[in-house]
Backbone as a printed PyTorch tensor [residue, N CA C, xyz], in Angstrom:
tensor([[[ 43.7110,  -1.4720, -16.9670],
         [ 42.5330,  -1.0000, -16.2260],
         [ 43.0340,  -0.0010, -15.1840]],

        [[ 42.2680,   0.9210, -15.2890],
         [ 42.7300,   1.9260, -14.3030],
         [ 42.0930,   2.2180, -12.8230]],

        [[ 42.4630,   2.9870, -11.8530],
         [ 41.6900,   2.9360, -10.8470],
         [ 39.6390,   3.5830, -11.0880]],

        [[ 39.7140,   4.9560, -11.4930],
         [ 38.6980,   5.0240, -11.6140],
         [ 37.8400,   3.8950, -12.3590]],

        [[ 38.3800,   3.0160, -13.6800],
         [ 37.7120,   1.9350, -14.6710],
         [ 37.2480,   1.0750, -12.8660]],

        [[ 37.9850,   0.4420, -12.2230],
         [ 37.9060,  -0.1250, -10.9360],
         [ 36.2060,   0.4100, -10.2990]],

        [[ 36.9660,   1.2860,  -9.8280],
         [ 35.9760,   2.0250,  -8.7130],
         [ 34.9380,   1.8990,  -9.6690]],

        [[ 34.6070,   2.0680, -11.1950],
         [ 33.0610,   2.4150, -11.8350],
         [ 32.3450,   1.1130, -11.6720]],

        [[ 33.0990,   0.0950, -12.0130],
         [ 32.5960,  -1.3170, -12.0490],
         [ 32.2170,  -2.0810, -11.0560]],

        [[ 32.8950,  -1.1600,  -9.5610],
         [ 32.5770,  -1.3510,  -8.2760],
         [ 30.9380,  -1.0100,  -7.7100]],

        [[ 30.8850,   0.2390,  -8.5990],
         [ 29.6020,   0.8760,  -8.3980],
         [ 28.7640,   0.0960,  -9.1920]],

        [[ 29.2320,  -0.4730, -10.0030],
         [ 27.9640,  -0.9080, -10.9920],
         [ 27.4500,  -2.5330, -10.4800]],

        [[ 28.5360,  -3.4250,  -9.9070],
         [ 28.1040,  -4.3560,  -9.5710],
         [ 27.3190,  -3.8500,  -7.9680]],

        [[ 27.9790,  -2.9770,  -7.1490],
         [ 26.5450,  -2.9170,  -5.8060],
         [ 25.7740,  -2.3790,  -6.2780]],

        [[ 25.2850,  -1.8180,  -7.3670],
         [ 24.0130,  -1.3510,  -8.1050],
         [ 23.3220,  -2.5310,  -8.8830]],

        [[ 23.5180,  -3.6670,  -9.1910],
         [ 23.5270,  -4.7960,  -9.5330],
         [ 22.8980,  -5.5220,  -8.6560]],

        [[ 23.6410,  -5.6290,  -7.4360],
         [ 23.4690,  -6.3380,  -5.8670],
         [ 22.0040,  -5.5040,  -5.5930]],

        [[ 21.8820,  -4.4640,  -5.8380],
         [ 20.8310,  -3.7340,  -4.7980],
         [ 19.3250,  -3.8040,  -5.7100]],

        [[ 19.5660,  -4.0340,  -7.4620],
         [ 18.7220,  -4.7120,  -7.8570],
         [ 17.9180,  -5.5010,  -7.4450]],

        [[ 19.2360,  -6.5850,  -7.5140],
         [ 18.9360,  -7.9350,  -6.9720],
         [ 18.3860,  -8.1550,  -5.5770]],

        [[ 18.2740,  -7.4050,  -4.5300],
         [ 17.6580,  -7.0510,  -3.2410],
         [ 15.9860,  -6.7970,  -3.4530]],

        [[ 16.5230,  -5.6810,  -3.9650],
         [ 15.0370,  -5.2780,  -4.3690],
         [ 14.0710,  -6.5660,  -4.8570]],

        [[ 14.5960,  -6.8100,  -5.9990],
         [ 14.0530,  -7.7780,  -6.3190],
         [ 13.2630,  -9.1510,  -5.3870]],

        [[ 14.4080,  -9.4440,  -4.4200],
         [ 14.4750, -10.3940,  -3.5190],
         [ 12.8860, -10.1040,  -2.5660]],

        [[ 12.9370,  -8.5610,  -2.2700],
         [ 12.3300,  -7.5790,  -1.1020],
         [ 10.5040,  -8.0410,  -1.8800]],

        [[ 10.6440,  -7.7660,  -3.1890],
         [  9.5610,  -7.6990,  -4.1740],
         [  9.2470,  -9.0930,  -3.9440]],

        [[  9.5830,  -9.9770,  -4.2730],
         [  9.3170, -11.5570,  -3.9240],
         [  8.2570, -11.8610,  -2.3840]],

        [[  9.2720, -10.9910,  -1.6040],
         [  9.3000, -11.0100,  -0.0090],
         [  8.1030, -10.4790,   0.4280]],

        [[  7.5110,  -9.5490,  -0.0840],
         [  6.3630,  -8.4970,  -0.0910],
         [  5.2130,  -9.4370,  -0.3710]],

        [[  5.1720, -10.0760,  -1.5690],
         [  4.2210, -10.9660,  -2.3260],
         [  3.6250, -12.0930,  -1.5490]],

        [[  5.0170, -12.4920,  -1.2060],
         [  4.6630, -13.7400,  -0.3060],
         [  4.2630, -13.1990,   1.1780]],

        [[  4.7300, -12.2990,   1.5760],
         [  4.2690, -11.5930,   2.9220],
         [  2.2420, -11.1680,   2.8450]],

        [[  1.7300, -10.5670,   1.5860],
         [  1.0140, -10.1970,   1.4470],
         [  0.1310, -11.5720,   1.6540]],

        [[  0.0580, -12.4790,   0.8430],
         [ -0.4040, -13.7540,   0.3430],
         [ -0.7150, -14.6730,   2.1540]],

        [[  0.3970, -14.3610,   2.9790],
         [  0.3860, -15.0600,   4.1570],
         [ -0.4470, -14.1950,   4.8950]],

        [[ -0.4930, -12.9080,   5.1980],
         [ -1.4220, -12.3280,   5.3450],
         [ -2.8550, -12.3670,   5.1590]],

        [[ -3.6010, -12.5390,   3.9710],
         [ -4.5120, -13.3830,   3.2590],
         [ -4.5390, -14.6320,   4.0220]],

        [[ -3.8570, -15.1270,   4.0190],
         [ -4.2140, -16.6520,   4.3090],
         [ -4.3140, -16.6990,   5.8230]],

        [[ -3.7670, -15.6060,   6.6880],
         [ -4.0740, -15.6730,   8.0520],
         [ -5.1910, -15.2150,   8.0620]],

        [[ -5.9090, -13.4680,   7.3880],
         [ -7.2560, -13.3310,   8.0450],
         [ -8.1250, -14.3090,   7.4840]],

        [[ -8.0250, -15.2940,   6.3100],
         [ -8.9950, -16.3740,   6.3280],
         [ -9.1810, -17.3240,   6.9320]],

        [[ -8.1010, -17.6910,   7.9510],
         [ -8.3310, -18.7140,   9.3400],
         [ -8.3210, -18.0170,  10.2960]],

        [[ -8.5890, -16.7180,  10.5300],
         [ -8.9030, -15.9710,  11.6290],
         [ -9.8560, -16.6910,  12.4680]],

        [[-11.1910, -16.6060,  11.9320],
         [-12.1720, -16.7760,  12.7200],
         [-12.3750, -18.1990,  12.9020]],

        [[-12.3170, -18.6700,  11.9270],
         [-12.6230, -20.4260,  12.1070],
         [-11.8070, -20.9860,  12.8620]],

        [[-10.0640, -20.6860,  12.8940],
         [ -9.4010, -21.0250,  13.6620],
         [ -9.9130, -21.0200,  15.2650]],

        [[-10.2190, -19.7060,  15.6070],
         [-11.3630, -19.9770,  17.2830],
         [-11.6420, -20.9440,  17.3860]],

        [[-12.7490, -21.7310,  15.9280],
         [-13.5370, -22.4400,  16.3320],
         [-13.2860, -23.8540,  15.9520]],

        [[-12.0270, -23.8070,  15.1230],
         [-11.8270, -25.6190,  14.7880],
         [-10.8090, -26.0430,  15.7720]],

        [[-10.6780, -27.4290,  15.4470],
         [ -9.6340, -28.3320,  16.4690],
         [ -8.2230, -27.5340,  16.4260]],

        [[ -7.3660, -28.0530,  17.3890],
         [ -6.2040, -27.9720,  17.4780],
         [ -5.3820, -28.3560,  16.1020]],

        [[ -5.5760, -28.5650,  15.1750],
         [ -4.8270, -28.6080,  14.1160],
         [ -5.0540, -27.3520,  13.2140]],

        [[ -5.7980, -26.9350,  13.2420],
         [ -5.7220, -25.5620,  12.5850],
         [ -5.2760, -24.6280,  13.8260]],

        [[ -5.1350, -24.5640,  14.7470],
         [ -4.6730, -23.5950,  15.5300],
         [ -3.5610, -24.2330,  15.3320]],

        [[ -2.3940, -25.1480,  15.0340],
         [ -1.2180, -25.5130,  15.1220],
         [ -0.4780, -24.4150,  13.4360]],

        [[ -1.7240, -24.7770,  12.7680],
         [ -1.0830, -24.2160,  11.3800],
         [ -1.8490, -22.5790,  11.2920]],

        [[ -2.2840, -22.3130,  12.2960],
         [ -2.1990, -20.7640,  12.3890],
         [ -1.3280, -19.8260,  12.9980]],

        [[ -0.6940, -21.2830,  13.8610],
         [  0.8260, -20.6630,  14.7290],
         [  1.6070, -20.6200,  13.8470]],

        [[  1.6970, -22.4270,  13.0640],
         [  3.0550, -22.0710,  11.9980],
         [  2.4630, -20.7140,  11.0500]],

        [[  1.9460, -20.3980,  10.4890],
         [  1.4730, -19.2530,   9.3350],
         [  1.7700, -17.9260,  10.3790]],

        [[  1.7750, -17.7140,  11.4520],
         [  1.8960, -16.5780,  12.2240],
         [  3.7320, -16.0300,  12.4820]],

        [[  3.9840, -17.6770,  12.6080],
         [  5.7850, -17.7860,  12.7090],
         [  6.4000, -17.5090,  11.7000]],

        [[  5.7670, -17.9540,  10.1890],
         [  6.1280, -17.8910,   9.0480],
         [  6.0060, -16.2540,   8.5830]],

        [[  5.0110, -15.8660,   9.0930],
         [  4.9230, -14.1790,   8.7680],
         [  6.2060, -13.5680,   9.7090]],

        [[  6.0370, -13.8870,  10.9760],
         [  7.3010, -13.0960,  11.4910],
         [  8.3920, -13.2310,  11.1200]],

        [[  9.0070, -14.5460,  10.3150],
         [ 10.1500, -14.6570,   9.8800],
         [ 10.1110, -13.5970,   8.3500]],

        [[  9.4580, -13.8770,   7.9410],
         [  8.9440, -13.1770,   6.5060],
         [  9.3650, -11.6700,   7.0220]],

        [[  8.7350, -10.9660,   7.9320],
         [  8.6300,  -9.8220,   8.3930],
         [  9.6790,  -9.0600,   8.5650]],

        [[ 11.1310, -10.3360,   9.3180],
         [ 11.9620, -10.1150,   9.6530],
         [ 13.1310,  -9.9200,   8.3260]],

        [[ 12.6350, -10.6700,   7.6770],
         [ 13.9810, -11.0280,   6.2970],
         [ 13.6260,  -9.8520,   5.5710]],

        [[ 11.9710,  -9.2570,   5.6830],
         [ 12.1420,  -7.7100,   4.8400],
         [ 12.4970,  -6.9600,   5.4170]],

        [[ 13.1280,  -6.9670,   6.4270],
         [ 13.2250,  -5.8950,   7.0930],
         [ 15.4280,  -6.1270,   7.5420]],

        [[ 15.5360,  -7.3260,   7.0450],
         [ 17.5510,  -7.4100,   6.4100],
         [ 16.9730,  -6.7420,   5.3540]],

        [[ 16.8280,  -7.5230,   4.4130],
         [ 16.7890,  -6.5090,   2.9010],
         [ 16.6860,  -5.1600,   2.7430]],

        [[ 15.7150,  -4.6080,   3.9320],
         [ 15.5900,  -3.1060,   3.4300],
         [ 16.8820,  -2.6280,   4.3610]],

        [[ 17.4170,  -3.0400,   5.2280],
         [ 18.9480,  -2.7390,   5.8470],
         [ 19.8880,  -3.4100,   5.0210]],

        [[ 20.2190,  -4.0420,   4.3030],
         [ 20.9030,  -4.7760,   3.3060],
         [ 20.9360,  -3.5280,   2.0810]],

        [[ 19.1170,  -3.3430,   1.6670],
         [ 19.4480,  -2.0730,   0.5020],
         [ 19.9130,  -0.7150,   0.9210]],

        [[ 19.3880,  -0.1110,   2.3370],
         [ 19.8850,   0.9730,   2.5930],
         [ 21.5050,   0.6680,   2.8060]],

        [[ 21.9120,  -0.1110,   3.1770],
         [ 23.7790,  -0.3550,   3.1880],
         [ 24.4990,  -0.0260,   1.8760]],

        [[ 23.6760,  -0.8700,   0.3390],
         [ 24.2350,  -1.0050,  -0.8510],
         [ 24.2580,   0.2890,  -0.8950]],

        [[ 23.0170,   0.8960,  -0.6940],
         [ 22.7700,   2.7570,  -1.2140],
         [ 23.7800,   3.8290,  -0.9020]],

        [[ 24.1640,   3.1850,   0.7100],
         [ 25.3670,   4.0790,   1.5330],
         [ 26.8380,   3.9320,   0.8230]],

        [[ 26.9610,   2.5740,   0.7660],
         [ 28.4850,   2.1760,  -0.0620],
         [ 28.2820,   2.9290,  -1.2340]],

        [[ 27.4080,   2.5730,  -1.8740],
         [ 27.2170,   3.3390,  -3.6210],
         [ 27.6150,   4.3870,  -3.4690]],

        [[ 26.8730,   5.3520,  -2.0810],
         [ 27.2230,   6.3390,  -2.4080],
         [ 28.3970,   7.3820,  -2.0860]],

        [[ 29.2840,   6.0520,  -0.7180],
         [ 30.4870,   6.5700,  -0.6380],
         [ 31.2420,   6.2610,  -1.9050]],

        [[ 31.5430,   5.3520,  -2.6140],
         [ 32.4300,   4.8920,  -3.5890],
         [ 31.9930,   6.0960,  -4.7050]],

        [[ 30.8910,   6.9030,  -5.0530],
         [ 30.9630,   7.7290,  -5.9110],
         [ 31.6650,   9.2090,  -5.5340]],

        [[ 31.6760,   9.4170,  -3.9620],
         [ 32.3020,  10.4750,  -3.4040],
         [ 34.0280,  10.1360,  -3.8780]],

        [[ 33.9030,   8.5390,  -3.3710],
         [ 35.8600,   8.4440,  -3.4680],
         [ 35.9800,   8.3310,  -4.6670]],

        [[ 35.5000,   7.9030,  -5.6470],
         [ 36.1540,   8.0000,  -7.3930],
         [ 36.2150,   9.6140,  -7.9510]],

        [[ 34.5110,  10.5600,  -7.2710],
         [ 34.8100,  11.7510,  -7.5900],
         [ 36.5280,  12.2040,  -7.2270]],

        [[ 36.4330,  12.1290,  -5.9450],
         [ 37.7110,  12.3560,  -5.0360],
         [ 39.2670,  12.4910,  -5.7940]],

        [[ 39.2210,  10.6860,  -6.3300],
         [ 39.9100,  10.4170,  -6.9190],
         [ 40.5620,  10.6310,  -8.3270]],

        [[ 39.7740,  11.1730,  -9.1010],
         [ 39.2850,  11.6540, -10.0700],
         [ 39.9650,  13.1180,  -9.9790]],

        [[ 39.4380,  13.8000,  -8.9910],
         [ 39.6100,  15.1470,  -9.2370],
         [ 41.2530,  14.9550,  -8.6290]],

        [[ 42.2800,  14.1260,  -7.8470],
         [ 43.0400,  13.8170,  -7.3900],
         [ 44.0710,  13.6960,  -8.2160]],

        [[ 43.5920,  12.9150,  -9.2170],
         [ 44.1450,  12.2500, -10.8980],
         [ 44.2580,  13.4250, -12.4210]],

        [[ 43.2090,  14.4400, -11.6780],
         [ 43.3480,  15.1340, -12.6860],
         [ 44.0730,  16.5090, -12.3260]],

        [[ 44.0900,  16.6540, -11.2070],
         [ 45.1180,  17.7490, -10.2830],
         [ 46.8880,  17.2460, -10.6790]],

        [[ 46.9500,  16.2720, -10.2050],
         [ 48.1710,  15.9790, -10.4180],
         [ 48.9970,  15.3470, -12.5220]],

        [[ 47.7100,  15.2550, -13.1460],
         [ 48.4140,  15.2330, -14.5890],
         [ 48.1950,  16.3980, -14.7040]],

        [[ 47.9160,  17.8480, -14.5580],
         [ 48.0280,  19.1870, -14.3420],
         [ 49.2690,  19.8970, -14.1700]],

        [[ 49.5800,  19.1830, -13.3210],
         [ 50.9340,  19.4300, -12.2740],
         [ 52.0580,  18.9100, -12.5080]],

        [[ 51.7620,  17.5470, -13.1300],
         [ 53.3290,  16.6360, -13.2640],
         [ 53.6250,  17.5090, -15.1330]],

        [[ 52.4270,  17.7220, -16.0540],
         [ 52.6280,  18.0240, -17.3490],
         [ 53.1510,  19.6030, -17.7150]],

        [[ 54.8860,  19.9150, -17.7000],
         [ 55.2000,  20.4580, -18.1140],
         [ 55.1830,  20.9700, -19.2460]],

        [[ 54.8870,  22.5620, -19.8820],
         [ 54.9860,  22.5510, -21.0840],
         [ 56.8820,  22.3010, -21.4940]],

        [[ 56.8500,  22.2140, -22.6960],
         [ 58.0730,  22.1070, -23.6710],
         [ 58.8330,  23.5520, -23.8080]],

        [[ 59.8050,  23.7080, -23.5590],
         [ 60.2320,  25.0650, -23.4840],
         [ 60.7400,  25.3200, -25.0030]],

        [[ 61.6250,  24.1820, -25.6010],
         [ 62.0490,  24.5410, -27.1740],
         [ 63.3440,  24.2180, -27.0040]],

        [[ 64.0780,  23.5950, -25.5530],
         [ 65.4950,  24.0920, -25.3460],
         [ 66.0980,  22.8630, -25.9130]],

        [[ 67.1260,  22.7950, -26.6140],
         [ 67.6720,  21.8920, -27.4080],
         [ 69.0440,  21.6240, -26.6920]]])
């Protein structure tokens, strides 16, 4: 295995990872949306019922901010994968053109001399 084989498989698993974010983010959204929903439907009644629905309009309010907060790692989590991705394609280019400069350079032709 060679360095660039390295570095490609490097890229391909944080492209993998950032899937898998996304994915995570997509989950995160759904359920964010859904809690949303479920807060403006105890909006108003909440005013008006006992202290137990105002207890579970706090938890549903806490639960959104945490929600709020974890999409908002993920989308700093995916913009990170995006940044690495896209240094590691600068350094394999790099490397690459590094690798192919120097078998250029080290490959003498054959002169014939016996």
């Amino acid at each position: 295995m060679n360095l660039p084989d390295t570095l490609a498989e490097n890229i391909a698993a944080r492209f993998t990872q950032l899937d898998h974010l996304e994915r995570e983010l997509g989950a995160v959204a759904l359920r964010l949306g859904r809690l949303e929903q479920a807060v403006a439907a105890l909006g108003e009644p909440a005013a008006k019922t006992s202290g137990v629905a105002e207890e579970r309009f706090a938890r549903m309010e806490a639960e959104l901010a945490r929600a709020g907060k974890q999409l908002e790692e993920y989308a700093a989590a995916i913009e990170s994968s995006r940044t690495a991705g896209a240094q590691t394609d600068d350094l394999v280019e790099r490397v690459v053109e590094a690798l192919e400069s120097l078998q250029s350079t080290s490959i003498e032709p054959t002169t014939g001399v016996s």
